[in-house]
C-alpha positions in Angstrom: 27.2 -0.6 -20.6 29.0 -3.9 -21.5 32.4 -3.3 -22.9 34.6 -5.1 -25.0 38.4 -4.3 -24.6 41.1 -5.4 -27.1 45.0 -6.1 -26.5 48.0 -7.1 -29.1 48.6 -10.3 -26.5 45.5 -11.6 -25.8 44.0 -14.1 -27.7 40.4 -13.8 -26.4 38.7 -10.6 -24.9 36.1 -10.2 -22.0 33.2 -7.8 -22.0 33.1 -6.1 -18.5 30.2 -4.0 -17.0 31.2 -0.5 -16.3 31.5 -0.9 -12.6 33.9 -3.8 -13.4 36.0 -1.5 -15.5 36.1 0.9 -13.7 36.8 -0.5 -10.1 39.7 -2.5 -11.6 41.5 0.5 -13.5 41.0 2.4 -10.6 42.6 -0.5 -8.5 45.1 0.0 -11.3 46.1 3.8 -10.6 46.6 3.6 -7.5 49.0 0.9 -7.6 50.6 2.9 -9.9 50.6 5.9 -7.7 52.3 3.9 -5.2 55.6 2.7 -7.8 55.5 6.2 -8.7 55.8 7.0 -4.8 58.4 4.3 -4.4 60.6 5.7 -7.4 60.4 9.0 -5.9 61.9 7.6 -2.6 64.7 6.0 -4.4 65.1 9.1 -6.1 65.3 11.0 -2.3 67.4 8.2 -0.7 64.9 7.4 1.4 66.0 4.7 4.3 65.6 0.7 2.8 63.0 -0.4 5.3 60.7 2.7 4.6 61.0 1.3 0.8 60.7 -2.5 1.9 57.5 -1.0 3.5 56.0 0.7 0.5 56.7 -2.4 -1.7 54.6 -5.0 0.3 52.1 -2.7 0.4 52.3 -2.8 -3.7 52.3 -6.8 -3.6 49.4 -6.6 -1.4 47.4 -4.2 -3.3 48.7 -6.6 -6.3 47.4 -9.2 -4.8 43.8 -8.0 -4.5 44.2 -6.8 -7.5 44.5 -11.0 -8.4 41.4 -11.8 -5.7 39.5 -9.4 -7.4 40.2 -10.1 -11.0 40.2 -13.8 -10.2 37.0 -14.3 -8.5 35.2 -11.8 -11.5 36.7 -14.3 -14.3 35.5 -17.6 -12.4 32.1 -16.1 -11.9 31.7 -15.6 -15.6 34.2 -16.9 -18.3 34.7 -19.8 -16.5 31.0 -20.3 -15.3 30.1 -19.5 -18.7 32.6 -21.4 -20.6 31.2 -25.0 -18.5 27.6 -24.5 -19.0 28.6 -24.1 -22.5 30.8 -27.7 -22.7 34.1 -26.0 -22.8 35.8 -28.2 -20.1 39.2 -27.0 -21.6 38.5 -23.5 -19.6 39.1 -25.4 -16.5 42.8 -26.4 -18.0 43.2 -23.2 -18.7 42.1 -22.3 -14.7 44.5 -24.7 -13.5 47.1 -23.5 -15.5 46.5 -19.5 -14.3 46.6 -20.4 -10.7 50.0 -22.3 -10.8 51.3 -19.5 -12.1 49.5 -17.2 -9.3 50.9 -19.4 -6.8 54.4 -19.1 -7.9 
């Protein structure tokens, strides 16, 4: 089941198989299970480092988040885009991974 998902800021959409959608919304909740976790320690006063802990375990889980999502969209949009003739989608790569590299 191939589904097409729409946004107010995007100015293109991608159709995702199921297991796509679903591994990366699940990737989803539990990174935001863990902010929710972190909140709740500042709301207990938990100790700094314990926090500092808990947060680069959010940027990693962010991070694969990126891998993930990253390798999904060169194997297809991008794939798809240069077998096509659109050699503006590698631009448009380019442009994504300077900002990932920030």
């Amino acid at each position: 089941m191939e589904e097409t998902k729409e946004c107010s800021w995007c100015q293109k959409t991608k159709e995702r198989s199921e297991k796509e959608y679903k591994d990366l919304i699940n990737r989803l909740s539990r990174i935001e299970g863990q902010i929710r976790g972190i909140k709740g320690m500042i709301e207990k006063d938990a100790y700094c480092t314990d926090i500092l802990t808990q947060v680069a375990a959010v940027n990693a889980a962010l991070n694969s988040f990126n891998r993930v999502l990253l390798s999904n969209h060169i194997k297809t949009c991008v794939t798809n885009d240069i077998r096509e003739g659109k050699e503006e989608t590698v631009d448009e790569l380019l442009v994504t991974l300077q900002k990932l590299m920030k």
